[in-house]
C-alpha positions, 0 to 999 in steps of 0.5 A: 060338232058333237063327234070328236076326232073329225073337223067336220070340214071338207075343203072345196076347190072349183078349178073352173071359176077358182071358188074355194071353200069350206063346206061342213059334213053332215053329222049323219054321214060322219057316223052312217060312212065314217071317213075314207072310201066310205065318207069319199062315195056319200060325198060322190053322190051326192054331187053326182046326181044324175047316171051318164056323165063323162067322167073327164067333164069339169063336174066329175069331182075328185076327191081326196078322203083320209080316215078318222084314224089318219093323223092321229098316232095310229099304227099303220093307219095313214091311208087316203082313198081317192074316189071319183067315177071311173074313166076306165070302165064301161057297162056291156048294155047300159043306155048310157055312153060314159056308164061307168062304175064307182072308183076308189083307189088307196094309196099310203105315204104321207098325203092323208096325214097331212090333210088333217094335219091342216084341218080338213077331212078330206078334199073335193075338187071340180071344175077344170083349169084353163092352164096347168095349176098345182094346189098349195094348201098351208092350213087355211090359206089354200092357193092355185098356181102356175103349173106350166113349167111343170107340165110334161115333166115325169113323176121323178124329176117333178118331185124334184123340182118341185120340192125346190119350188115350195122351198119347204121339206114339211109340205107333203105332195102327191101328183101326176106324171106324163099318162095323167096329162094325156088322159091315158085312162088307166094313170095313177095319182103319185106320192112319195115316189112310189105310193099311188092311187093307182086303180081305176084312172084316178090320174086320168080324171086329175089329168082332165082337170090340168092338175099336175099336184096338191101340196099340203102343209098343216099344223092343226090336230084332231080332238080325241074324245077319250084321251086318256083311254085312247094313248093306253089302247095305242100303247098296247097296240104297239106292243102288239105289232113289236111282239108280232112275227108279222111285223118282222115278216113285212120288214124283210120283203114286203108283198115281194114274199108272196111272189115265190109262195103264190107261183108254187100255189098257182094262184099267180097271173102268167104268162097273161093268166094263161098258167098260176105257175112261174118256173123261174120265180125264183129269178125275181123273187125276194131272196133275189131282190134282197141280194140284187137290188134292194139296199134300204126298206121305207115306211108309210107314216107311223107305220111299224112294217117298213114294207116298201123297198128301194135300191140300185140296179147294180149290173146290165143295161140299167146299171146303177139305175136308181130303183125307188120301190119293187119288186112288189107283189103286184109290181113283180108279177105284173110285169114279171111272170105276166110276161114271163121277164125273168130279168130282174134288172129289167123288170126293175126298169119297167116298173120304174117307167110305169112310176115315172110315167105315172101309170097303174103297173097293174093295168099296164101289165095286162095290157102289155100281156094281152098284145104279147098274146094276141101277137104270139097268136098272130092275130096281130102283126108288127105293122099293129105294133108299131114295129115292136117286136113283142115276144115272151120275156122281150124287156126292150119291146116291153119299155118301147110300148110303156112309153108309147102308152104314156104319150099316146104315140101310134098303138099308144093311143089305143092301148091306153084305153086298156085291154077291153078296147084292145080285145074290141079293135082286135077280135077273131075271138081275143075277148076269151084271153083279154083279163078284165071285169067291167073294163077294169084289169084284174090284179096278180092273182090267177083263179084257176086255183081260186074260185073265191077270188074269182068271185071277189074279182067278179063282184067288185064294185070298181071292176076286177078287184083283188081287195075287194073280199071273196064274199059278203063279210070279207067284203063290208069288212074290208070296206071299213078298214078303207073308210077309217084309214088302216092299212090292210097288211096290218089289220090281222094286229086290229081285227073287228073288235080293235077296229070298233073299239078305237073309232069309239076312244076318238069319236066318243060314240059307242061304235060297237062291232055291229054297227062297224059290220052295218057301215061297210054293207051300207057302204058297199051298198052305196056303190053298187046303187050308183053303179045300178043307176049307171046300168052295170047289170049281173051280165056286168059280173062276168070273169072271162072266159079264160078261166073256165076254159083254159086248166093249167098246165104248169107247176103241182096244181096243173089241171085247175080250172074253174066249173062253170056251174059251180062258180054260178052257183056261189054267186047266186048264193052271194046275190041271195045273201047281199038281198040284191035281184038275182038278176038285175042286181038292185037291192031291195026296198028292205035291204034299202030301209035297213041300211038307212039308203032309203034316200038314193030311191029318189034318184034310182 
């Protein structure tokens, strides 16, 4: 093939009838959707032809997509992007019953490096096994085998036992815990202990195909175009991130900074979103967990930030519990301040299980949060909750329900399904307070205070994303940074430029800024048309109500809320600038013809 630095090969593996295969990629989609989130979304359309399936049936393919840049000696560049249809979200009016959105979920470690390593650019599996079966992929030799000994066992202990298994440290894992076997529909996909593919129920579809892992193990390398100039520029580049204070600012608390930064600008999920403020922050925040918990930082391959913590909890209930990451962001806000736990042993604890069980922390955290709500309102009782007590703060109940989430025990089972099915069951008004976009739970940030967040959430393409960019730019930018495999943290050393500039060193195509800029509308594009044939409408762009309702009481931003009008206002203005119907949010047959998407009429 003509462009450098991919292989042009995706590894196929059907579950169902055991075929494996190599298939080459289009050279036009190589260059129209570059690799990761992007590459990952032609690829689900193309095998996804027609709007309704349900997204645990054999035909919903699973697919693993590293980046261009992943492998190669690029800092901070080792991302992989798993992108499937969602079992976790729905449509309000779609005529169809398993409607639901695109899912891309990205995850860091040292997965994705290690599937170039062994000569593919990306994984797409289908079908589903009959028993429980792992992946074992040694360049181009590629195995399904026996699981079942394995089958039930949580993400830790598997790790494990599974290391001893291949009797190999250079193969690279990643896989699922006891919520991805039992479909809980929020699972997440796990590697090097605490890196996850954890939006969107990537474990859940995993889970439907009794695949409990993929090992992968590789020795091949990826041909860059331009050498010469390619090892100079990543010179530069690395002493670019050794002369940055951000470097610094990463490898000293990771994303666990923001938790003080966030609660004083009230822009933090508390108390189920019902404040931005949380007064004893400081209780969970880094300078506590640095004292407390943390005794080592890891880092994700070739990345210079380190921004991932490990320890021990050192006193309580969990003593000398060993604790492989957190407080993140996320993590400590989700089931911290979301649940106003000020116990940081505790909350250790509770972000450990979620790990171990497999789940998103994320999704888990809303939902425990909502039940805490929706208890404190008495709208439900005990007796709902199977006998759990589930007050304010409450560590004990909070790990009663994880558990109970993961195996689908009593109020388990519904639970599982999130917050939306929750809010359905329950009623007497629970929707206005139930936090989600599309069925998707929003992530930690509150938008009371943060109208441009609030759209980001709405506009999402997977539901409720804080990721996804509070308006069209941020949006297809942050778009690319997924499809070429650069971890977000550490695009502020690459920008727009550096981005462009580095795909043209290793492809050897001029990918200059504008068609950079071009590939993540068109990308972004792609998942709101698969989204439109599924028949999520502007009606499906809606933050709850919670958040036009409810101001803030608590902390220097009190009295925030979000003006009705106003907010859709900025979205009108969005949906004028994205040259989608105000209404029905299809993109025009212009838009289509300059974005090269002219093709997916066919199937509209």
């Amino acid at each position: 093939m003509e462009t450098k630095g991919y292989f042009g090969k995706l590894l196929f593996i059907n579950l169902s009838t055991g075929a494996i295969e190599n298939r080459t990629i289009p050279e036009a989609d190589i260059q129209n959707f570059i690799g990761g989130r992007g590459l990952g979304m032609k690829i689900l359309w193309d095998l996804i032809e027609k709007p309704g399936l349900n997204p645990l049936s054999p035909e919903n393919p699973l697919i693993l997509m590293p980046g261009p840049y992943s492998g190669l000696p690029v800092p901070s560049s080792s991302r992989t992007c798993v992108v499937t249809k969602s079992p976790h979200t729905s449509a309000i009016q779609s005529k169809y019953e398993h409607a639901s959105t695109i899912s891309y979920s990205n995850m860091g470690g040292f997965i994705g490096p290690e599937i170039r390593f062994a000569g593919y650019d990306g994984i797409v599996i289908t079908g589903k096994s009959d028993k429980p079966v792992y992946i074992k992929i040694v360049n181009d030799k590629v195995e399904i085998k026996d699981a079942s000994d394995f089958w039930g066992m949580p993400t830790d202990k598997f790790d494990k036992k599974f290391q001893k298994e291949l009797d190999d440290y250079h193969f690279k894992t990643c896989y699922i815990g006891p919520a991805g076997e039992n479909l809980v529909s929020y699972a997440c996909i796990i590697n090097t202990a605490a890196r996850a593919a954890g939006r969107g129920g990537t474990g859940c579809v995993m889970g439907s195909k009794n695949l409990k892992a993929i090992a992968v193990k590789g020795t091949k390398m990826p041909n860059v175009a331009r050498h010469k100039e390619f090892v100079e520029l990543i010179d530069k580049t690395r002493t670019k991130f050794k002369e940055s204070k951000s470097t610094g600012w990463w490898r000293y608390g990771g994303t666990a900074n923001v938790l003080t930064s966030s609660s004083y600008q009230g822009t933090q999920a508390v108390k189920n979103y019902r404040e931005g403020t949380f007064e004893d922050i400081e209780a969970i925040g880094v300078k506590t967990a640095k004292d407390k918990i943390w005794s080592r930082d890891f880092a994700c391959y070739v990345c210079p930030l380190a921004c991932k913590k490990s320890g021990v909890i050192k006193e309580g209930t969990y003593k000398s519990h060993l604790v492989h990451d957190g407080p993140e962001y996320e993590t400590g806000t989700m089931l911290g301040a979301n649940l106003m736990i000020n116990d940081i042993n505790g909350l250790m604890e509770l972000i450990y299980a979620g790990d171990n069980l497999g789940m998103d922390i994320i999704s888990l955290g809303n939902t425990i949060g909502f039940l805490m709500e929706a208890y404190d309102k008495k709208l439900i009782d005990e007796t709902f909750l199977d006998g759990i007590n589930l007050t304010w703060g409450n560590v004990e109940a909070s790990m009663q329900l994880i558990k109970k989430i993961a195996y689908k025990d009593g109020i388990g089972k519904l639970a599982s399904k999130g917050v939306k099915a929750l809010s359905d069951k329950i009623g007497q008004g629970s929707e206005e307070f139930a936090i989600h976009v599309k069925g998707h739970e929003l992530a930690a940030w509150n938008v009371q205070n943060d109208p441009g967040m609030g759209l980001g959430y709405a506009t999402a393409n997977r539901g409720a994303c804080h990721m996804n960019g509070e308006n069209m730019k941020t949006q297809d930018n942050n778009t690319i940074v997924d499809s070429v495999g650069v971890c977000s943290f550490a695009y502020g050393e690459y920008n727009e430029s550096g981005i462009s500039e580095l795909l043209s060193l290793i492809t050897g195509i001029d990918m200059n800024e504008e068609k950079i800029r071009l590939a993540g509308e068109r990308i972004f594009n792609l998942e709101k048309i698969f989204n439109y044939r599924e028949g999520f409408r502007r009606i499906d762009d809606k933050l709850p109500e919670r958040f036009f309702e409810d101001a803030l009481t608590v902390g220097d931003h009190k009295g925030a809320v979000l003006k009705k009008e106003k907010f859709k206002k900025m979205m009108d203005e969005y949906y004028a600038n994205r040259g989608w119907d105000n209404e029905t949010l299809k993109p025009s047959d212009k838009k289509l013809e300059e974005l090269d998407l002219v093709f997916t009429k066919d199937k509209l």
